[in-house]
N, C-alpha and C positions, 0 to 999 in steps of 0.2 A: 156087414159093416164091421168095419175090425176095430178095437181097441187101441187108443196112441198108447204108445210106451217112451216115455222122452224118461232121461236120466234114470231110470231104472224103478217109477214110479208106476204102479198100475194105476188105470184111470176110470172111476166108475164112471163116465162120462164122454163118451166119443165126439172125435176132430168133427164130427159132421155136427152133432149137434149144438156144439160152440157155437160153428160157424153160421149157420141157422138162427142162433142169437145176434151175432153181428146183424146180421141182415136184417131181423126186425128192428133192431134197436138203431139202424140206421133209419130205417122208414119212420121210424117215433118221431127222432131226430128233423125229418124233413117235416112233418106236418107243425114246428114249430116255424113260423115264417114271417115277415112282416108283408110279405109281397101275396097280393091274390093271385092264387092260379098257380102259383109256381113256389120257388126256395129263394128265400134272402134274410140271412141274418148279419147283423154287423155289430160294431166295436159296442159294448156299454149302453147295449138295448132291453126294453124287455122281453126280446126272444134270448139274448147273452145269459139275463138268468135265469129262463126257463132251461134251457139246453144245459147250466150250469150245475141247477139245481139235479137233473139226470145223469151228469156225468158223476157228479158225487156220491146217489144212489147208489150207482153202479159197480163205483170203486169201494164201495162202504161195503156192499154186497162181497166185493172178488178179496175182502178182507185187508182191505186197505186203511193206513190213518190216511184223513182226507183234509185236507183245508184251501184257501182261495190265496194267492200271493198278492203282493200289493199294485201288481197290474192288474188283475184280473183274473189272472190264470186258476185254474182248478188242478189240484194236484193233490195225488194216490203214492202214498208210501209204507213200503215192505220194509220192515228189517234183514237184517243179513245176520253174518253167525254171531254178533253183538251188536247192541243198539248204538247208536250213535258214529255210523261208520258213513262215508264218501258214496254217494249214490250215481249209478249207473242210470243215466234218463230217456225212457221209451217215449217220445210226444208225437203231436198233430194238434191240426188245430179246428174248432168249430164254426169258425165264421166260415162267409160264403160270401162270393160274386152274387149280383143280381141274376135271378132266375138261373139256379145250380143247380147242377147233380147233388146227388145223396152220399157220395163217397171223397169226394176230392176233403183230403183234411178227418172226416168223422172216423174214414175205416182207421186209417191207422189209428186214432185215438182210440177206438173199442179192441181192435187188434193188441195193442198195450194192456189195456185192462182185464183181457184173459189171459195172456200172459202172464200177466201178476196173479192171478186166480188161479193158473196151475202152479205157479210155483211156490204160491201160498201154502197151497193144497199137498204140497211135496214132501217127503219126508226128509229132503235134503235143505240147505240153510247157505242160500250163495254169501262171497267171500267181501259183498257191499253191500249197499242198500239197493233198493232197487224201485224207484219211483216215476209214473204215471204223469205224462204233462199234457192238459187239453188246453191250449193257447186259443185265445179268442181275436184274435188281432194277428193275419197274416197278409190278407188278401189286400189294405189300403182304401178298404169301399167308402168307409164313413168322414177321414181326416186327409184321406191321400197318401199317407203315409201306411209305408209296408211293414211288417213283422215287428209289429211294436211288442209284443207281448215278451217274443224268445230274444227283441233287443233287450226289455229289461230284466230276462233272466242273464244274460249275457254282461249285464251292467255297462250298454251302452248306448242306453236312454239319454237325449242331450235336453236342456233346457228350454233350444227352442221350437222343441214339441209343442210344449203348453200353448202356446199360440194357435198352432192350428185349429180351422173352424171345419163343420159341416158345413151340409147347403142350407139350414136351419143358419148360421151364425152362431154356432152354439161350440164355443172351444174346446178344447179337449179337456186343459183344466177345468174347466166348468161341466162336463158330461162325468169326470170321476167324480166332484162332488154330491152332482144329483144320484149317480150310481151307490155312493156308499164308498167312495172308496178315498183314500187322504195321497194326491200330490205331494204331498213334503216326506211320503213316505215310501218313494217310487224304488229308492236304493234300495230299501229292505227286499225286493225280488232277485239281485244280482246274487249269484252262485261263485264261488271260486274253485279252479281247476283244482288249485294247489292246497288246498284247504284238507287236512287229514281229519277234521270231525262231521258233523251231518250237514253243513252250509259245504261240503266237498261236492264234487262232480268227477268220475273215474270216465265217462266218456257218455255221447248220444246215439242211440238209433234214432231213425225214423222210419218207418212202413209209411208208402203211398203209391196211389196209383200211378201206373208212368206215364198218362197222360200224349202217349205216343202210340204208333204202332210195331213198335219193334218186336216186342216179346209176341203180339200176337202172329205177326207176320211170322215168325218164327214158331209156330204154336208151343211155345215156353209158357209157363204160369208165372213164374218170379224171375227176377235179374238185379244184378250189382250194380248199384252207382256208382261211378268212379269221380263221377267232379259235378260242379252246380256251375252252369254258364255264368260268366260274367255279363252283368248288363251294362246298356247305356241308352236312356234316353235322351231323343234332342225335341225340341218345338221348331221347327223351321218355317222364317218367313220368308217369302220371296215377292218384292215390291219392284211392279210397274206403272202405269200411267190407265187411267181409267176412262175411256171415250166412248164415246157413242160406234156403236158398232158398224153403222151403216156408211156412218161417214168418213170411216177412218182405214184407207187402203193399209195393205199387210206390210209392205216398208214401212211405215211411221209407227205401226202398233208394238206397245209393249205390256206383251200379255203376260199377267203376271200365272194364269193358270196352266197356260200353254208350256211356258219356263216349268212349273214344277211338275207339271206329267213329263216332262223329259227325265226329268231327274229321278222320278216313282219308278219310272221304267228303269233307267240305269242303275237306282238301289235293289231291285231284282236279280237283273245282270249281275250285278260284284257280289250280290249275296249268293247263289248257285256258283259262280265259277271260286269263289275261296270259301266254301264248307261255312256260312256264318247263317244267323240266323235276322233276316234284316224285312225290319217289317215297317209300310204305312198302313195304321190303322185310323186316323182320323185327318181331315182335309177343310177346311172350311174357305170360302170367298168371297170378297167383297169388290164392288158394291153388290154384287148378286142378281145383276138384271137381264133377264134373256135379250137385251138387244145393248149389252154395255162388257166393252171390252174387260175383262176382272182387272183393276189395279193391285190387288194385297192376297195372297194364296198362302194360308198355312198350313202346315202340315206337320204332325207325329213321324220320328223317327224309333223303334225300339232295335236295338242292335245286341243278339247274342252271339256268342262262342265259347268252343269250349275251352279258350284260354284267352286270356285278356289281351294276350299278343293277338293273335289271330284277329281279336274282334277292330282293336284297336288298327291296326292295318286296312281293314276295311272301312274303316270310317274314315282314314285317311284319302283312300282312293274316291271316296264319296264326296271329300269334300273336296278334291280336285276337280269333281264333275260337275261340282256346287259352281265353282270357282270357272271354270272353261262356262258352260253356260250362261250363267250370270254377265259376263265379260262380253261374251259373242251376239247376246237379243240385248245386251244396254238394260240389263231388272239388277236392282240392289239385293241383296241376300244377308239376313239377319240370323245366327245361331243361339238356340238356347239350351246350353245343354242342363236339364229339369232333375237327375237322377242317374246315378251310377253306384254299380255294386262289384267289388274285383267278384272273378271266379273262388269256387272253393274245392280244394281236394279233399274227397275222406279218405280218412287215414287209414295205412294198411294191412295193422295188425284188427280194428274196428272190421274190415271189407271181407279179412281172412276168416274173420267169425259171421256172418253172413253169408260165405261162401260154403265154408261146410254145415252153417242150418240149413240153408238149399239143398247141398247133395243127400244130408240126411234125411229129409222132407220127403224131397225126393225119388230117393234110394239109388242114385246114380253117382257116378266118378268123374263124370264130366264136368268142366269146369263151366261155371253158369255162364249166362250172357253176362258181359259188362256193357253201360249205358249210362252218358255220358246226359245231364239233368238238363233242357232246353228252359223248364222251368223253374223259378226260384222256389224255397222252400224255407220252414223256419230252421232248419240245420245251416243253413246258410250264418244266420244273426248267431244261432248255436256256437260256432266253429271259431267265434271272437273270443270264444271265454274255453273251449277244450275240443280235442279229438271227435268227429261225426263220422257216421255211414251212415247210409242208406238201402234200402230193399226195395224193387219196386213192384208190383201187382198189375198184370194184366188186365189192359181196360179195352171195351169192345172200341173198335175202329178208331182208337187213341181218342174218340170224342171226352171232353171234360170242358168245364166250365159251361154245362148247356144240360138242359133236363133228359138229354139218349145216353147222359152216364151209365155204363152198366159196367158191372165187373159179373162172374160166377162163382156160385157158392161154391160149387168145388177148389176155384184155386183160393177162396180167401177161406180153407179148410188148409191145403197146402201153407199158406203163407203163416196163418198161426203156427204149425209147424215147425215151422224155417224159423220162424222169429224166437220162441221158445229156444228151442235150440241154439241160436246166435249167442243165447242169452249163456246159457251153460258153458259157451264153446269161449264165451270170452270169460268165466268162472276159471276154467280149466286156465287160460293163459294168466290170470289173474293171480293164480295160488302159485302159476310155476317160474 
């Protein structure tokens, strides 16, 4: 088992046995949970500050100052070669989907935080600061709302958040006041790019798993983001006429369920023939009676690609299909569109220093896979306030969001690595 040598530091402490800490300190991570049997943690719970109170451990451990922003977030700060300088931000985040893996979100946050641990540990002094973000609000489980945490570092937190409720009735403003935490002081977590003292931001990584099978199918351990799909969700209702089903021959009926399994089917078709990513996952019908024609069918639309053109074009052709059907069975058709997020590019001098922490990781010349993010992330809400990349980690059979999460300790040994490394490699462009 060989010794890392990154920037010219010996290391009493080998890439394996970091990575070995990841790994339990993820499985710590999962046995905090609200859900029996399984993984669930959400926004401003008290799993939020169990998991909170460990990421601060940890960071206090890898010789970090540590404190919590006025979202939520728990945050791990290095100095650079003088105090008060623009920091460089490693994050992920701690929340969880109902019944999750142990990595989606945690790796990269403990990935960060030995990161900082070795470069604490370094004899060398990078040319910013260099600080640790565990955001606890990405995933939308508890309010509906996605990446509250890296919107309010982003400073693009809106007002009519506070409104939102759980399935408790219980608002958001009203969950940070039981949490501890003061609403009127939500701005104090925004960062500015431009900012040359410690409220500075010089750019984001983030490490996560990718959530796909590319790198595996390709047996790669890491690959380059190049872009975060743009989304778009719709609620679509399609309204017929509700009869008794025996008595009502197939001329007269208008099936409202019929009408949108044509169109499930057609959003299949236009999503494989133009590369997008176009998904129903929920359906619901009324009146619901096994011998009663459905009058009212609704349905989920989620629409990705990897450029808002692309996506945007398919939804067009969607809704011409919307639009010819609708017309031809006589069913009225209602759109709602619930949620949209454009696409994001990371930036190229960020992707160039991730590329050579790969090859060094590595020890290859090849240039990495690049992979284009099917899923959202908090660099996404990141990239409204400064420059992001991404790294991403091979995850067994792209399962994520479900308890067959796996990744291997050997590549999340590699990816410390790689990430380390990104980190020096954007030092080096930093000073030149």
């Amino acid at each position: 088992m060989s010794v890392t040598q990154t920037a010219g530091q010996h290391r009493t402490e080998t890439t394996a046995s970091a990575a070995a800490r990841i790994m339990e300190h993820c499985d710590e991570l999962g046995t905090h949970s609200s859900m029996e049997g399984g993984i669930e943690r959400v926004y401003l719970s008290p799993e939020h500050a169990e998991v909170d109170a460990l990421a601060a451990g940890w960071m206090t451990e890898a010789g970090l100052r540590t404190w919590r922003d006025a979202s939520g977030s728990r945050i791990g700060r290095l100095e650079g070669e003088c105090p008060g300088l623009p920091a460089l931000i490693l994050g992920s985040h701690l929340d969880t989907v109902p019944d999750a893996g142990r990595y989606d979100g945690p790796l990269g946050v403990l990935l960060a935080i030995e990161v900082a641990r070795r470069i604490a540990a370094s004899d060398r002094r990078l040319p910013f600061a260099l600080e640790t973000y565990a955001f606890h609000e990405e995933e939308g489980v508890r309010f509906g709302a996605t990446l509250l945490c890296s919107r309010a570092l982003a400073g693009t937190w809106t007002d009519d958040l506070w409104e939102l409720r759980d399935a408790d009735g219980v608002s958001l403003a009203e969950a940070f006041g039981t949490f501890g935490l003061d609403p009127a002081r939500i701005q104090d977590a925004a960062r500015r790019h431009q900012d040359d003292g410690p409220k500075g931001v010089v750019g984001y990584l983030e490490a996560h798993i990718e959530q796909g099978s590319l790198l595996e199918e390709a047996d790669l351990p890491l690959g380059v983001v190049t872009s975060i799909a743009g989304a778009r969700r719709f609620e679509i209702t399609v309204t017929g006429e509700a009869r008794h089903a025996g008595g009502t021959p197939y001329s007269r009926r208008k099936d409202a369920l019929v009408g949108a399994s044509e169109i499930v089917v057609e959003i299949e078709r236009i999503g494989k023939e133009r590369d997008v990513i176009a998904t129903v996952g929920q359906m619901s019908v009324e009146p619901g009676g096994v011998n009663v024609v459905p009058g009212t069918a609704v349905f989920s639309l989620d629409l990705r690609a990897e450029t808002d053109q692309r996506r945007d074009d398919a939804w067009q052709l969607i809704r011409a299909a919307l639009d010819e059907m609708a017309t031809r069975r006589g069913l009225g058709v209602d759109i709602n569109q619930i949620h949209e997020a454009r696409s994001v590019t990371c930036a190229p001098q960020l992707m160039r220093a991730v590329e050579t922490g790969i090859q060094q990781a590595t020890g290859t010349t090849a240039e990495p896979m690049r992979i284009w993010s099917r899923a959202g992330h908090d660099a996404m809400a990141v990239a409204e306030m400064c420059d992001i990349a991404m790294m991403f980690i091979r995850c067994h059979d792209g399962i994520s969001h479900a308890p067959d999460e796996s990744v291997l300790t050997d590549d999340v040994a590699v990816a410390l690595d790689a990430y380390e490394a990104a980190v020096w490699a954007l030092a080096d462009q930093y000073q030149n």
